[in-house]
PAVO-312437 format. One record per residue: chain; residue number from 1; residue in three letters; x, y, z of N, C-alpha, C in turn. Coordinates in Angstrom, 2 decimals. Each point is the difference from the previous one (the first is absolute). Example, Ala and Ser with C-alpha at 12.3 -4.5 7.8 and 13.67 -1.06 7.14 Angstrom:
2
NODE   cadena   num   residuo       nc1       nc2       nc3      cac1      cac2      cac3       cc1       cc2       cc3
NODE        A     1       Ala     13.19     -5.69      7.80     -0.89      1.19      0.00      0.90      1.20      0.00
NODE        A     2       Ser     -0.35      1.05     -0.72      0.82      1.19      0.06     -0.77      1.09      0.73
END
This chain:
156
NODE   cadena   num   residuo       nc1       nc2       nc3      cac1      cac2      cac3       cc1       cc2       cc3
NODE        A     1       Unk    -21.73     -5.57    -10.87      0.68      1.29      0.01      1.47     -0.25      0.30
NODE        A     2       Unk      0.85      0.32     -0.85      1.40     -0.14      0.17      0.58      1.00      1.23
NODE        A     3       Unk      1.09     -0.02     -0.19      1.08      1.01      1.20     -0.47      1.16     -0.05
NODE        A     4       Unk      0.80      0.59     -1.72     -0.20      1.49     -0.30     -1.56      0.06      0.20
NODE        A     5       Unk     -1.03     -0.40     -0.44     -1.14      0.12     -0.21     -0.54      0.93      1.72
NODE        A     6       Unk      0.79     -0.90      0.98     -0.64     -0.33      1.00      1.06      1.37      1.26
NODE        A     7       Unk      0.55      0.59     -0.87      1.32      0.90      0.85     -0.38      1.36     -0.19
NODE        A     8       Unk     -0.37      0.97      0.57     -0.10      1.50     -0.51      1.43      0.83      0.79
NODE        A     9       Unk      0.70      0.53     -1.22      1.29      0.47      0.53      0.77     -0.42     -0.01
NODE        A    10       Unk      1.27     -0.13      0.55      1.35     -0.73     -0.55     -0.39     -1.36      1.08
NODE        A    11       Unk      0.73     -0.60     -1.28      0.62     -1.72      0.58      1.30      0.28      0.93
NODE        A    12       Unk     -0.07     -0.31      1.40      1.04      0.45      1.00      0.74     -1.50     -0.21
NODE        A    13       Unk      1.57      0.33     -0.09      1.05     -1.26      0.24      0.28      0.37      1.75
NODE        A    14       Unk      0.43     -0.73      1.17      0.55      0.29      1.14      1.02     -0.52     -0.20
NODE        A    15       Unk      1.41      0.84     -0.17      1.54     -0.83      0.45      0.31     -0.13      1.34
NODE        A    16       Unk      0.06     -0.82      0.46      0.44      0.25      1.54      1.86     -1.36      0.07
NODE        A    17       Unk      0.02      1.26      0.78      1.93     -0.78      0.83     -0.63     -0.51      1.43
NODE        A    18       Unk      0.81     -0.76      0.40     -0.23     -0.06      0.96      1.10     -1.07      1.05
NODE        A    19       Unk      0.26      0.12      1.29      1.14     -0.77      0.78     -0.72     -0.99      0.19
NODE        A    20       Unk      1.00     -0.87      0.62     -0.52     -1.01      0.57     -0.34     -0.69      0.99
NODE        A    21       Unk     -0.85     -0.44     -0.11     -1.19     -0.10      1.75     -0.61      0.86      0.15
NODE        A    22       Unk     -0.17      0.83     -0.88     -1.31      1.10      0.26     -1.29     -0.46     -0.09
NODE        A    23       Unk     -1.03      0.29      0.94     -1.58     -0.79      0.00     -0.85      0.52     -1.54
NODE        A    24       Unk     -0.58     -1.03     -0.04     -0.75      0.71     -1.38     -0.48      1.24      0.50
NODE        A    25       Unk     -0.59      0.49      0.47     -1.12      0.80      0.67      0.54      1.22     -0.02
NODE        A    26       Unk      1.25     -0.08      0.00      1.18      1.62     -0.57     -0.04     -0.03     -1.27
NODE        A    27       Unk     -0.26     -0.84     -0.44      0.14      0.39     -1.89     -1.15     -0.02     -0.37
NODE        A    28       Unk     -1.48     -0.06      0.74     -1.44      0.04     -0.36     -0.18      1.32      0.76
NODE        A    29       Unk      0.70      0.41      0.67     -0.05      1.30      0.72      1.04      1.03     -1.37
NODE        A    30       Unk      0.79     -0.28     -0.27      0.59      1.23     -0.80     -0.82      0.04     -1.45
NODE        A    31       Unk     -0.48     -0.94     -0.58     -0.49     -0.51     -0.97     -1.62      1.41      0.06
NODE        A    32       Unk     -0.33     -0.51      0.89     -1.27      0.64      0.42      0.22      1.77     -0.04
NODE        A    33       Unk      1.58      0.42      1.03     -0.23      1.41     -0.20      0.65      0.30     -1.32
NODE        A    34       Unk      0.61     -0.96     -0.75      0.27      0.63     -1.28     -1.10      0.48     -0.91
NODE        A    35       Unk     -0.53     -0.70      0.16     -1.42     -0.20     -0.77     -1.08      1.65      0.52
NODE        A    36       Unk      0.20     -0.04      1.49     -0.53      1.04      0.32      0.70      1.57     -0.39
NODE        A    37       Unk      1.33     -0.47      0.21      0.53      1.22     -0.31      0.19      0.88     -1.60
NODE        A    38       Unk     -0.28     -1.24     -0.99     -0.02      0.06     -1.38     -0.67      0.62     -0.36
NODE        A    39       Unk     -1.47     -0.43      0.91     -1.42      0.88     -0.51     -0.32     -0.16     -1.52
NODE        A    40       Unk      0.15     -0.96     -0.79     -0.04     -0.18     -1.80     -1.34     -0.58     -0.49
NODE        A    41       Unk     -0.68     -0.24      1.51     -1.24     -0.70     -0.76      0.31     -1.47     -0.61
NODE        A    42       Unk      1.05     -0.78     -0.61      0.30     -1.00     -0.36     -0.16     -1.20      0.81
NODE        A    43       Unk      0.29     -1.44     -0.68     -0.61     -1.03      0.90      1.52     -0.49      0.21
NODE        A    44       Unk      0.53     -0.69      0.81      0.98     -1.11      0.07     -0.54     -1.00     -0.68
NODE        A    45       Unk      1.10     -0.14     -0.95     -0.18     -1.14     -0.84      1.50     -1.07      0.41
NODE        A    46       Unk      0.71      0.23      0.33      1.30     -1.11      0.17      0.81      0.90      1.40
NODE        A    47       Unk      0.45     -0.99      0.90      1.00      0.31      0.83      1.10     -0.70     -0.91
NODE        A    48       Unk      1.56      0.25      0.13      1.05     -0.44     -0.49      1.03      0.87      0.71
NODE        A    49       Unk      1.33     -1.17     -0.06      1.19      0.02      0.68      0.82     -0.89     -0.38
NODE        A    50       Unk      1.31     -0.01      0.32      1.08     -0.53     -0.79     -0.18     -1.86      0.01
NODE        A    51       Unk      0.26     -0.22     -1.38      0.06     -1.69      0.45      0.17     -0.87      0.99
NODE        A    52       Unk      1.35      0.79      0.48      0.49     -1.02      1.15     -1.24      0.13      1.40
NODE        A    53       Unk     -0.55      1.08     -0.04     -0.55      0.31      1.29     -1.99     -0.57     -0.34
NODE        A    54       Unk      0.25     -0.38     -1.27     -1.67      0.19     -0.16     -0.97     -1.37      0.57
NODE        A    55       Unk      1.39     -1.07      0.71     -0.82     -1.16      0.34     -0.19      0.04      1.26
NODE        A    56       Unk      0.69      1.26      0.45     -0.18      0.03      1.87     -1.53     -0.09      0.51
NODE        A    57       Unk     -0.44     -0.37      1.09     -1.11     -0.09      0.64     -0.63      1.21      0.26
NODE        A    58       Unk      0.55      1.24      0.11     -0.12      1.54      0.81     -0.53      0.28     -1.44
NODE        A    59       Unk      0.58      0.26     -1.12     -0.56      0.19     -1.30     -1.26     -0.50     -0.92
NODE        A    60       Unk      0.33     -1.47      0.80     -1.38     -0.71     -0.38     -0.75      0.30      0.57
NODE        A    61       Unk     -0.52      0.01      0.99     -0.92      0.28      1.00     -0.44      0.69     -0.22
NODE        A    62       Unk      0.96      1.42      0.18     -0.86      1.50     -0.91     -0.36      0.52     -0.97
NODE        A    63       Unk      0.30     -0.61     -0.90     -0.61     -0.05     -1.31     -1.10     -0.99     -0.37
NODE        A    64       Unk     -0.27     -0.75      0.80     -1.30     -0.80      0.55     -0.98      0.82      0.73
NODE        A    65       Unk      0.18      0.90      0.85     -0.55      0.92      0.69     -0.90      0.94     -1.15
NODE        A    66       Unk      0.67      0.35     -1.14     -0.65      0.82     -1.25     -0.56     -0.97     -1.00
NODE        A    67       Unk     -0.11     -1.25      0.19     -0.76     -1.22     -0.92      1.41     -0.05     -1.24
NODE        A    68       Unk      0.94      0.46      0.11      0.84     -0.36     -1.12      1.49     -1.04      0.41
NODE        A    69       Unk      0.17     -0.24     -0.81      1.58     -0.95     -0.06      1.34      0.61     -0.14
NODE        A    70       Unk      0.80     -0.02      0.95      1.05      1.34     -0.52      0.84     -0.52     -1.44
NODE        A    71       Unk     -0.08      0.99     -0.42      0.95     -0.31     -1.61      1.93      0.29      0.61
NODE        A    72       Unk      0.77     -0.67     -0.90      1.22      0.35      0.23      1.05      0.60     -1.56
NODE        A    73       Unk      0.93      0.49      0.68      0.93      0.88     -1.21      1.56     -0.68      0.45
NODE        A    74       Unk      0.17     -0.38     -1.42      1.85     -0.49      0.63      0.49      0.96     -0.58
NODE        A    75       Unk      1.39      0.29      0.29      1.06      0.84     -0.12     -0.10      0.54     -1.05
NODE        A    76       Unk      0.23     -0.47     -1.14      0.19      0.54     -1.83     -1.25      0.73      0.09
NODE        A    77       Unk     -1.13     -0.02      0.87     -0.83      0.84     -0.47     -0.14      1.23      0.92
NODE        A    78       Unk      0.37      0.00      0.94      0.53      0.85      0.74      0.90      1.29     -0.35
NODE        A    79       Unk      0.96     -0.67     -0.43      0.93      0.86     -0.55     -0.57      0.75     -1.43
NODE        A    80       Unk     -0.74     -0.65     -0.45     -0.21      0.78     -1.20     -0.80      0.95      0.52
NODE        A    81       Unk     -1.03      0.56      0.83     -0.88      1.11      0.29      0.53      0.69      0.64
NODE        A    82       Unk      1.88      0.11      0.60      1.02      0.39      1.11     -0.24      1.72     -0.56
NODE        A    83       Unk      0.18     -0.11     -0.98     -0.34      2.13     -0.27     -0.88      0.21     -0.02
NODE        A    84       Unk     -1.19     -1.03      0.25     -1.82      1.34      0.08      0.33     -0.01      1.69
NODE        A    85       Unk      0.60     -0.97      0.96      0.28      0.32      0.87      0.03      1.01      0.85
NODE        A    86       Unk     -0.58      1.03      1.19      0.29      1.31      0.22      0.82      0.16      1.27
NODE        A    87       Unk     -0.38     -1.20      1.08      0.43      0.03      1.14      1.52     -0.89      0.05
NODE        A    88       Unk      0.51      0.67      0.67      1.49     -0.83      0.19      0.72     -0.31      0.98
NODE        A    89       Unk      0.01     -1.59      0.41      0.09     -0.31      1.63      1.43     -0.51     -0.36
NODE        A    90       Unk      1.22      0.22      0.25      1.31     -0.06      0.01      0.30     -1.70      0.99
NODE        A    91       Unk     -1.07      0.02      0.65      0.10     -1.76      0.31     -0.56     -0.69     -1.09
NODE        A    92       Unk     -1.07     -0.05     -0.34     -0.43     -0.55     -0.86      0.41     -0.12     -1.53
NODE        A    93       Unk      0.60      1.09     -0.67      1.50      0.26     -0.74      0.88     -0.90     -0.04
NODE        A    94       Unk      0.35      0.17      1.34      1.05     -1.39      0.32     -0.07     -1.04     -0.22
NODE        A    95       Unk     -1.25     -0.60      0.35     -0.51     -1.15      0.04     -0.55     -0.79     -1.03
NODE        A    96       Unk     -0.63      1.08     -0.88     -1.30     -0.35     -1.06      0.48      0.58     -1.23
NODE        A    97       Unk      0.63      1.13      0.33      0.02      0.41     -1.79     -0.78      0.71     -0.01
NODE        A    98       Unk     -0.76      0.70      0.45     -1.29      1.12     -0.05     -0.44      0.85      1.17
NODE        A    99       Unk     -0.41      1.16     -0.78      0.14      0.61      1.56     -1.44     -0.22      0.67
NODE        A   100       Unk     -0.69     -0.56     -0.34     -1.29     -0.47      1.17     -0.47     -1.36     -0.67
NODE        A   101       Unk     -0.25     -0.67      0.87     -0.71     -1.37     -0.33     -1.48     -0.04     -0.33
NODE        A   102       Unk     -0.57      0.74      1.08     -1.73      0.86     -0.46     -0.13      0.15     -0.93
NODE        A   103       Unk      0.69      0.89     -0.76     -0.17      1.21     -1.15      0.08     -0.98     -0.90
NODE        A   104       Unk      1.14     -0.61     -0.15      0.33     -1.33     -0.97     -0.66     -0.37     -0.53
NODE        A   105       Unk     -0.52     -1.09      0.82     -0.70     -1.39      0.11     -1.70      0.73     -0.55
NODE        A   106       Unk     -0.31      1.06      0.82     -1.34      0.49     -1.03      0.41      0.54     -1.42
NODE        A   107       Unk      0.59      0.98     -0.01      0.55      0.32     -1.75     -0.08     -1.10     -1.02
NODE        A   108       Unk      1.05     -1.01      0.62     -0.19     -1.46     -0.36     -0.86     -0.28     -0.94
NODE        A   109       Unk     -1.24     -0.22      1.47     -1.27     -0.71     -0.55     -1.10      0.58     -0.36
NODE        A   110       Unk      0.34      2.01     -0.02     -1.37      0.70     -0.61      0.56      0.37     -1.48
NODE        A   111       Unk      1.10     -1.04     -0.25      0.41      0.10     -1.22      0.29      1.46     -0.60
NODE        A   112       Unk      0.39     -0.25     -1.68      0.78      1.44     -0.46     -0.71      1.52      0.10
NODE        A   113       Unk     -1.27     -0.37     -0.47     -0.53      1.45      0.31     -0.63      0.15      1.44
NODE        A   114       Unk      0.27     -1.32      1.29     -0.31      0.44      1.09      1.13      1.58      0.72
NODE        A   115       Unk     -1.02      0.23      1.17      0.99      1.04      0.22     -0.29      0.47      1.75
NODE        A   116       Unk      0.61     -0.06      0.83      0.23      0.13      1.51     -1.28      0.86     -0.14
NODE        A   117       Unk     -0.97     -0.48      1.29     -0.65      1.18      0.40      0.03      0.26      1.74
NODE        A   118       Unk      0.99     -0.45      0.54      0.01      0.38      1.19      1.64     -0.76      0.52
NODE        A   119       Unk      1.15      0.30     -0.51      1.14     -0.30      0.62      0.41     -0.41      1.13
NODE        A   120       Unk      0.85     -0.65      0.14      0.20     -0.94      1.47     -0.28      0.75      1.60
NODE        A   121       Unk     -0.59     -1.00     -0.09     -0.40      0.39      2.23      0.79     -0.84      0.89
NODE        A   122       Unk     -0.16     -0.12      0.92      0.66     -0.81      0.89     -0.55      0.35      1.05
NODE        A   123       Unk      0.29     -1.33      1.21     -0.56      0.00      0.74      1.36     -0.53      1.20
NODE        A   124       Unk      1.27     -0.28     -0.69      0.92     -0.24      0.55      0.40     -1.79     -0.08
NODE        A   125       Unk     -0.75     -0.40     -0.03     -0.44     -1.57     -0.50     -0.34     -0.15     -0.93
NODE        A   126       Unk     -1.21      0.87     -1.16     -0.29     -0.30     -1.04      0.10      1.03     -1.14
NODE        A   127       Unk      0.06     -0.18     -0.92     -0.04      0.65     -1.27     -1.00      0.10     -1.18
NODE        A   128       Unk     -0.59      0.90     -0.24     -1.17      0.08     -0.99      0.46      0.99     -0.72
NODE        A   129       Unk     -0.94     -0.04     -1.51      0.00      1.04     -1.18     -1.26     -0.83     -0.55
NODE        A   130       Unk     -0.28      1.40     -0.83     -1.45     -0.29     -0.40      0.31      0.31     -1.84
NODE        A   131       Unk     -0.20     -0.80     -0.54     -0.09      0.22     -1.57     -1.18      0.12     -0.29
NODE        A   132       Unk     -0.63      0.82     -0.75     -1.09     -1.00     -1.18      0.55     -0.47     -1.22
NODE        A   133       Unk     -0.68     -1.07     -0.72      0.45     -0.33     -1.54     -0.57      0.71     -0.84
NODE        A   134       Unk      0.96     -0.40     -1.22     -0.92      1.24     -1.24     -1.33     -0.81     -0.37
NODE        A   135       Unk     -0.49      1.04     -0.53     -1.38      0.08      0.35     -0.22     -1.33     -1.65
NODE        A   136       Unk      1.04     -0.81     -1.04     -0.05     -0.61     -0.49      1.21     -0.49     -0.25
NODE        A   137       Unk      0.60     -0.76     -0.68      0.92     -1.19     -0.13      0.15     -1.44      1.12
NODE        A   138       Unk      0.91     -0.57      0.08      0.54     -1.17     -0.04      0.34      0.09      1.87
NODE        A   139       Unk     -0.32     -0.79      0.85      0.09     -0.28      0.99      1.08     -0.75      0.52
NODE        A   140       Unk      0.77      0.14      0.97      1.18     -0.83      0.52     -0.98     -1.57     -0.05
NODE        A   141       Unk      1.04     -0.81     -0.63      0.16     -1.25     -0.22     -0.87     -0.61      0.83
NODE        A   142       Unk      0.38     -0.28      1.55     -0.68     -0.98      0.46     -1.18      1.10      1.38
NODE        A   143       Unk     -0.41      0.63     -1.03     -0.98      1.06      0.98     -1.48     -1.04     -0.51
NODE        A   144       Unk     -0.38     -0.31     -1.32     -1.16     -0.64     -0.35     -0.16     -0.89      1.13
NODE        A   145       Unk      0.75     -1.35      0.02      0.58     -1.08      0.53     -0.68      0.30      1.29
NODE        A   146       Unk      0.73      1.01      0.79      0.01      0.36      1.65     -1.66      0.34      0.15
NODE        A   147       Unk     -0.35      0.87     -0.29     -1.78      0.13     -0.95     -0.58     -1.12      0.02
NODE        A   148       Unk      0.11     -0.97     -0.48     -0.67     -0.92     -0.57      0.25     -1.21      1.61
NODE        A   149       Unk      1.26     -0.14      0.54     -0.08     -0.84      1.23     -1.06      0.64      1.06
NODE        A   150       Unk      0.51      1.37      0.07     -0.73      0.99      0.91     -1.29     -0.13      0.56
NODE        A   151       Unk     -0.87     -0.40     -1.64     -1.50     -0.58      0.13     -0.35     -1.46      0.43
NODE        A   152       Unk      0.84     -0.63     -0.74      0.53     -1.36      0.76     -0.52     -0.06      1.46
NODE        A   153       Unk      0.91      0.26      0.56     -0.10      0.77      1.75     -1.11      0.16      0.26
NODE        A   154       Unk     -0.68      1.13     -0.42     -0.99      0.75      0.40     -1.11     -1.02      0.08
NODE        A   155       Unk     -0.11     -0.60     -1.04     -1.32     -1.30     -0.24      0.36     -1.27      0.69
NODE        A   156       Unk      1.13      0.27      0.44      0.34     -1.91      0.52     -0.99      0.11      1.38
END
């Protein structure tokens, strides 16, 4: 039984931001009430966050916590989903080029006909948004990949 086969309801992307030195356990904690607060019935299928941040330990960890591998988004792709964008953090503007890193980084990876189903939270340390993907086409690049180590893991 494949993914879709095996998913009733939307395929959830998690974007999460997040500082640094934050314990995983804050981003398996926001992760969790996003999920609760979404209410979509959907499964988490990928955590993801910006390249630079996706090899940190706090990211790994918690996205280990959900049996998955976090996926990452560099810049050029970022910027291109900057107008489905809704939330707008004037630091992060500054910084990034977009007004949320959450929102992003899932848009990102629930691809073109994905679409926000629960906009950025915070927890003051962390950052979440909840996408699902469209319900068919073409998947961010190295989402298979992250999938496929994920189980790796799971069986080692």
């Amino acid at each position: 039984m494949g993914l879709d086969q095996a998913v009733t309801g939307p395929r959830l992307v998690a974007g999460i931001g997040f500082r640094h030195g934050v314990a995983p356990e804050a981003i398996v904690a926001l992760i969790r009430r996003a999920l609760d607060e979404a209410a979509c019935g959907g499964a988490l299928v990928a955590i993801v966050t910006t390249a630079d941040r996706a090899g940190e330990p706090a990211i790994q960890e918690a996205a280990a916590a959900f049996g998955l591998v976090p996926a990452s988004v560099e810049p050029e792709a970022l910027l291109s989903v900057d107008p489905r964008v809704p939330t707008r953090s004037a630091r992060i503007e500054q910084s990034r080029g977009v007004g949320s890193l959450a929102e992003a980084t899932a848009l990102a990876v629930a691809g073109e006909g994905g679409r926000l189903v629960l906009a950025r939270i915070d927890d003051g340390r962390v950052t979440c948004a909840l996408a699902a993907m469209a319900p068919t086409g073409a998947e961010h690049p190295n989402l298979e990949s992250k999938r496929a180590r994920a189980a790796q893991i799971a069986t080692a």
